[in-house]
C-alpha positions in Angstrom: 97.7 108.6 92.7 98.8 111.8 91.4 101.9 113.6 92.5 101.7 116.4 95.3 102.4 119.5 93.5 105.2 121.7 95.4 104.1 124.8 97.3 105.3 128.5 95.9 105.9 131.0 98.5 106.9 133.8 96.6 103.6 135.4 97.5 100.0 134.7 99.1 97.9 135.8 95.6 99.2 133.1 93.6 97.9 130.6 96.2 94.4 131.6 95.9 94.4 131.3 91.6 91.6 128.8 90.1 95.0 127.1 88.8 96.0 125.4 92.2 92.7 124.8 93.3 92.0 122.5 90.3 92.3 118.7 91.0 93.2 116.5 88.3 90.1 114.7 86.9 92.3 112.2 85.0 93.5 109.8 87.6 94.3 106.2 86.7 91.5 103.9 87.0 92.0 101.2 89.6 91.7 97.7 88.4 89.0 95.9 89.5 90.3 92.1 88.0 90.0 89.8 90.8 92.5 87.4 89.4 95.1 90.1 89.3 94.1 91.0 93.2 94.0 87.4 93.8 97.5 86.1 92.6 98.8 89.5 94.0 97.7 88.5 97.6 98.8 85.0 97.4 102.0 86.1 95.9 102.1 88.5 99.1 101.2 85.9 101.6 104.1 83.4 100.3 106.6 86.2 100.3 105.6 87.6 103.8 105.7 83.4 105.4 109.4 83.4 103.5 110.9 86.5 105.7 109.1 85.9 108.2 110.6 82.0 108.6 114.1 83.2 107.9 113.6 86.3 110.1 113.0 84.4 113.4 115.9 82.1 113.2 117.7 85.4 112.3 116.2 86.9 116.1 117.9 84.6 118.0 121.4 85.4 117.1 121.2 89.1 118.2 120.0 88.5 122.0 122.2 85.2 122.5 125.2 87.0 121.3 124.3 89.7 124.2 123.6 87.4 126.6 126.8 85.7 126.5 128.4 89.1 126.0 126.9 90.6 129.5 127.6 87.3 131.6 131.4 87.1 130.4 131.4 90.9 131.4 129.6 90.0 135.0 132.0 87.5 135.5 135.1 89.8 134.6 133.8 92.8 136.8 133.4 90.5 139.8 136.3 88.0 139.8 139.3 90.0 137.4 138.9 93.5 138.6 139.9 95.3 141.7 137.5 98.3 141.7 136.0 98.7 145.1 132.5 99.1 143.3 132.9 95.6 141.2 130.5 93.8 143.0 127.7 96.7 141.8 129.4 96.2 138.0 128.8 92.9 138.0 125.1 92.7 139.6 124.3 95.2 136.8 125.7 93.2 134.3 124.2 89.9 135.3 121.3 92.0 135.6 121.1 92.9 131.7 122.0 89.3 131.0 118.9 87.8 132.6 117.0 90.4 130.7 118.4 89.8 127.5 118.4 85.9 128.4 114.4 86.3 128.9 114.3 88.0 125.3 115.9 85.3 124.0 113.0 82.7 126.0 110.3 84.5 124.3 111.4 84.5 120.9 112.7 80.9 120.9 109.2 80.4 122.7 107.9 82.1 119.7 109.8 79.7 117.5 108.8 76.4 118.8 104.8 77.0 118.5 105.1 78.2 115.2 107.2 75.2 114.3 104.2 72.8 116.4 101.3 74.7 114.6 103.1 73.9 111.1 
């Protein structure tokens, strides 16, 4: 694919020259091998299975870290504080930790049929 040529605005005549209205005729010719297409996509494939393997283990850590995080904070607003509103803290908090605790259900869901189907 050829490169986009950059725009001139240093005045409207120049756009309308036979120069920039020319396309390049020359462009690369594709490959048409299908042994080159078909390592290509199997390299693809392996390489795509690889991330995404390491990538869902790697899921977990983020939503159980904030999980913990938002129940030690519900915990600490309602028992360790003396704010007349604490109560409301901490709901809000437990709240977000039962939301991030159901992200962490789905993707360790996710997980475990992936792992049964393998």
């Amino acid at each position: 694919m050829p490169k986009a040529r950059r725009n001139n605005k240093k005045g409207t005549a120049h756009r309308n020259t036979a120069s920039t209205t020319q396309r390049r005729t020359t462009d690369a010719p594709a490959s048409t091998t299908t042994d080159r297409q078909t390592v290509h996509t199997t390299r693809a494939a392996r390489r795509i299975e690889q991330t995404s393997r390491v990538s869902s283990y790697q899921a977990l850590i983020m939503p159980g870290m904030v999980t913990l995080g938002c129940l030690g904070l519900a915990i600490s607003f309602s028992f360790f504080t003396t704010d007349p509103n604490r109560y409301l803290y901490g709901g809000i908090a437990a709240l977000m930790a039962l939301m991030w605790a159901y992200s962490f259900w789905l993707r360790l869901r996710k997980i475990q049929s992936g792992q049964k189907q393998q």
